[in-house]
C-alpha positions in Angstrom: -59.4 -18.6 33.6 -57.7 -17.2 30.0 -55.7 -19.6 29.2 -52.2 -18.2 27.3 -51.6 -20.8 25.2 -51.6 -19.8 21.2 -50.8 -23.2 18.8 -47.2 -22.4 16.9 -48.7 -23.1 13.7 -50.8 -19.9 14.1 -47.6 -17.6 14.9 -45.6 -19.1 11.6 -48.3 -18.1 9.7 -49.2 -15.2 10.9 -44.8 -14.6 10.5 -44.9 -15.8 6.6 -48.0 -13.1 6.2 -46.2 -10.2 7.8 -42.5 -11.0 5.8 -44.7 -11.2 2.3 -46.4 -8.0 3.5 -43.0 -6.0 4.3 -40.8 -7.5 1.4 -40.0 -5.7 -2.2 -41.5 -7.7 -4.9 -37.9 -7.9 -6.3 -34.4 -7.7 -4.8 -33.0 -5.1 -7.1 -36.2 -2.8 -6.7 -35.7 0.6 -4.7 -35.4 0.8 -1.4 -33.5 -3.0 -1.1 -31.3 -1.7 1.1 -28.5 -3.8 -0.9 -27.5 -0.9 -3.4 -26.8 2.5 -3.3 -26.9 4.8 -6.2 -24.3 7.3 -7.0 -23.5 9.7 -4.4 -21.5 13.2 -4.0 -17.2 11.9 -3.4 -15.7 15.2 -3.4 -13.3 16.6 -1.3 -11.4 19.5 0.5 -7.6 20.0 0.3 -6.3 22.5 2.5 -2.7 23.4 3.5 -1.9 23.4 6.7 1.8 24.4 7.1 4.5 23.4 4.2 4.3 19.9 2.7 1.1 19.2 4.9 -2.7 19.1 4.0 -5.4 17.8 5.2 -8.3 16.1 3.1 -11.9 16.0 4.3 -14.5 14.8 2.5 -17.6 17.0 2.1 -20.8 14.2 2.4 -21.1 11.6 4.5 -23.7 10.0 2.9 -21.8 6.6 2.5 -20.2 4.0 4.5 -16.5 4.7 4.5 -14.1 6.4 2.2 -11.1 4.9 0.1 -8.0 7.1 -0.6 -5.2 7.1 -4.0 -2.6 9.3 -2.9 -0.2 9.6 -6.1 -1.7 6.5 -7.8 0.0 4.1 -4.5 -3.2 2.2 -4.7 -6.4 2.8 -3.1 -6.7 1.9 0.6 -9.6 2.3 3.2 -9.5 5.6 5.1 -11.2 8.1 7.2 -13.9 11.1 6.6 -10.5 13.7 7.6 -7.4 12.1 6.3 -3.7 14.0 7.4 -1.7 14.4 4.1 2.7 14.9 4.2 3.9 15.5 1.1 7.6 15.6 1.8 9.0 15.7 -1.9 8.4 18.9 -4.3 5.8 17.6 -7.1 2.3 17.4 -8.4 0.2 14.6 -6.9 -3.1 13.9 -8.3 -5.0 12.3 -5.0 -8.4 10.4 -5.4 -11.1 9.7 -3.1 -13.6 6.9 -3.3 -16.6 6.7 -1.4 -17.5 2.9 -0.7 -22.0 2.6 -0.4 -24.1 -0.2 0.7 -22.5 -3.6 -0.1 -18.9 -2.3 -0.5 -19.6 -0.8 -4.0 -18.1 2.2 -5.0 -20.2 4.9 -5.5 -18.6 7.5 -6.4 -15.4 9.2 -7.2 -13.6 12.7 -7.7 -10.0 13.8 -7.8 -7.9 16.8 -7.3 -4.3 17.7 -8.1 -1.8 19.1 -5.6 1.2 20.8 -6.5 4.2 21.0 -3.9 6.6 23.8 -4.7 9.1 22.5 -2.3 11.1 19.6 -0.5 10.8 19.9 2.8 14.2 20.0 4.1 14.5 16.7 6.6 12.1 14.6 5.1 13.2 15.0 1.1 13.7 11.7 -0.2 17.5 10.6 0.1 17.0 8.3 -2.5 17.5 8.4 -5.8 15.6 7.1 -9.1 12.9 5.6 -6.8 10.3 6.3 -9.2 12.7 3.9 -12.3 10.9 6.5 -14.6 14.1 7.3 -16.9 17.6 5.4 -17.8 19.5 7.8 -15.4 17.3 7.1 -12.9 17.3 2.8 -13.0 21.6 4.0 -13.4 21.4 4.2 -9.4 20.8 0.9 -8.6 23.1 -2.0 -9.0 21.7 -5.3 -8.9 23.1 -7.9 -6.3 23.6 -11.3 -7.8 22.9 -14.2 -5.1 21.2 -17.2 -7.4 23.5 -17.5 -10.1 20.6 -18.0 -12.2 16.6 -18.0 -12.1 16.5 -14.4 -10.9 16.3 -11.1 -12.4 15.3 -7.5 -11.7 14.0 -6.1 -14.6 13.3 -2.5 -14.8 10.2 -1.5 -17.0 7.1 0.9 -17.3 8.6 3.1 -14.7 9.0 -0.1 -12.0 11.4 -2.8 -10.9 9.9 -6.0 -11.1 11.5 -9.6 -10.1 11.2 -12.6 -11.5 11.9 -15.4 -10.3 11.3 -19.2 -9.9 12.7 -22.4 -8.2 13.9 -20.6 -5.1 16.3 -18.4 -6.7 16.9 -14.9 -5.6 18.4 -11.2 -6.5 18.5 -7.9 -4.9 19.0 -4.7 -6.1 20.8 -1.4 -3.5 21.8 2.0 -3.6 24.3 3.8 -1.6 22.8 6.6 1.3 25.0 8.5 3.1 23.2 8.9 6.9 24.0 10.0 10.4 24.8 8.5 13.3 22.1 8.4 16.1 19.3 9.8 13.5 16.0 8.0 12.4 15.1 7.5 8.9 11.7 6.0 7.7 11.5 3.3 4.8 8.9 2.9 2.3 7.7 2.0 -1.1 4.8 1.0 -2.7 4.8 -2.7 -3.8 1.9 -4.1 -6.1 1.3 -7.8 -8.1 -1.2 -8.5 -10.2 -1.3 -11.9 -8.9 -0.8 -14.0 -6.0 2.3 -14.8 -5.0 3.3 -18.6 -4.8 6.0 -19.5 -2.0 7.7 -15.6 -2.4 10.1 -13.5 -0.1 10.7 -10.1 0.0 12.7 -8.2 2.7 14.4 -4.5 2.7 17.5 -3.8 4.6 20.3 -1.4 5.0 23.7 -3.0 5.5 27.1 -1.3 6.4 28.3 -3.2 3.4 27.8 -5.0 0.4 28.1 -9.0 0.3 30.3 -10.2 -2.1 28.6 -11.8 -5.5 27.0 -14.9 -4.7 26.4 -14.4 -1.3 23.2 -14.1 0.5 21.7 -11.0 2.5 20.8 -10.9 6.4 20.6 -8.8 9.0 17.6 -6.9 10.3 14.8 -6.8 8.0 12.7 -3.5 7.7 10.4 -4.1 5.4 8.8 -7.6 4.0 6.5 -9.6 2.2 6.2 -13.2 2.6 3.7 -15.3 2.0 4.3 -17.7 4.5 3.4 -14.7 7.1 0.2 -14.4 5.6 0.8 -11.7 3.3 1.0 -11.4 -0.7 -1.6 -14.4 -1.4 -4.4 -12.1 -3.8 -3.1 -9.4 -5.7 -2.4 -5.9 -4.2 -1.3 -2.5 -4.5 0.1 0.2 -1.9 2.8 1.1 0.2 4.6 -1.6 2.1 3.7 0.0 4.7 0.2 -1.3 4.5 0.2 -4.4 2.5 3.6 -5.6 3.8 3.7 -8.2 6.7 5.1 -7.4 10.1 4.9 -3.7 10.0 4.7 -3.6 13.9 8.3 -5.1 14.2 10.3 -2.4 13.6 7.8 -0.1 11.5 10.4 0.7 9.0 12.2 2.8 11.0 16.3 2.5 10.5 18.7 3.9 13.3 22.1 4.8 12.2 24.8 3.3 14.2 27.7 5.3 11.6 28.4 8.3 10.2 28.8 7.3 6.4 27.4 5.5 3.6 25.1 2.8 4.3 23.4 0.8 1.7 19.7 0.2 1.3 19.0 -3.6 -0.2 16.0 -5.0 -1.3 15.7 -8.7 -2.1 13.1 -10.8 -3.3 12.9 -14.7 -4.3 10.4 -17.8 -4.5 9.0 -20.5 -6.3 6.9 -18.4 -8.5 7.0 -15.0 -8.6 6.0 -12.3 -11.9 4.4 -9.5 -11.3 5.8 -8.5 -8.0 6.9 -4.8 -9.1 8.1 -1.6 -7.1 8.0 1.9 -7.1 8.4 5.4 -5.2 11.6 4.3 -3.2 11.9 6.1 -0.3 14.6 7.0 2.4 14.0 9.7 4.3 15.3 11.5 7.9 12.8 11.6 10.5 12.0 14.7 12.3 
């Protein structure tokens, strides 16, 4: 009879032999697996039809790719990424691509320039950008707290500040069309975390009287009590922003007329919570 039997003291040794045998000698040696050395992050932009391109990275010798479109902040992405430039321009777009343990192991850039705005989609807003006095001229700020609050337009952004609950908004007049769908955005960054802090976006038939607070149907929002805004970010609402399956930023206009686009923010603590690159725009 063979008896099948092998002691357990034998197989953990013969396991502590065959690890030491396999192993580097160090763990930032070659051939870790835990680091990857630079690697080839260019890219193809082709045009497509007008305001359109597609971007496709060339190697795929990484783990996943990370896009800047026009400096909104670099967010995960695919290996073909489908580009709509709406607005007449030069963008400078930027792709990184992410190696082994999330570093980033390379980058590369390219500048597009867009001759034209297409002629839906153009933005209807205007001075998103705050880049010049005419352009922060187009926004009129909305007093609610009468104190502890303030929109402060700087370094080509509108920032708030605010503490103790307090609150302001800032809106511009759009003129819009009844029955026809128009697509909010904007990219929203903080260097910080934001402490007890609301944000919301929404386009009212009128504006409330001083002193008054803003409701309605939200289209856009940040709040950290939803879960977003609690380490510091940078992108379009779209992505960072909480709740974007709600209504996905998509306003329907009930009126023919000017409607006005709002955008409030408040909380306990709040710094470095800054905007740019408002956008309105008709749908297709």
């Amino acid at each position: 009879m063979i008896t099948r039997y092998i002691h357990k003291s034998l197989l953990l040794s013969a396991a502590v032999l065959f690890m030491a045998s396999c192993s580097p000698d160090t763990v930032d040696g070659d051939g870790n697996g835990i680091t990857q050395s630079s690697v080839d992050a260019s890219f193809t932009a082709t045009k497509t039809a007008e305001n359109r391109y597609t971007l496709k990275r060339n190697f795929n010798n990484y783990i996943t790719s990370k896009w800047n479109i026009d400096d909104d902040g670099f967010n995960i992405g695919k290996e073909e990424e489908k580009l709509f430039l709406p607005d007449a321009g030069t963008y400078v777009i930027q792709h990184q691509a992410i190696g082994i343990g999330g570093v980033v192991a390379g980058t590369s850039s390219q500048t597009i320039v867009v001759p034209t705005s297409d002629p839906v989609s153009g933005n209807m807003i205007q001075g998103g950008r705050f880049d010049t006095p005419d352009e922060i001229a187009k926004w009129t700020k909305h007093i609610i707290s009468p104190s502890g609050a303030e929109w402060v337009f700087s370094n080509g952004k509108a920032t708030i500040v605010a503490n103790g609950g307090s609150q302001q908004a800032i809106y511009q007049a759009v003129n819009v069309e009844a029955g026809k769908k128009y697509s909010i955005d904007m990219v929203a960054s903080s260097d910080t975390a934001l402490v007890d802090t609301w944000f919301e976006v929404y386009v009212l038939n009128s504006i409330p009287a001083t002193g008054q607070d803003v409701s309605g149907t939200v289209y856009r929002n940040i709040n950290t009590w939803a879960g977003c805004g609690k380490s510091a970010f940078k992108g379009k609402i779209s992505s960072v922003g909480c709740d974007a399956a709600k209504n996905g930023g998509v306003f329907t206009a009930t009126i023919t007329g000017t409607v006005y686009l709002v955008i409030k923010c408040g909380g306990s603590t709040v710094n470095s919570l800054s905007i740019d690159k408002v956008e309105f725009r008709r749908m297709q």
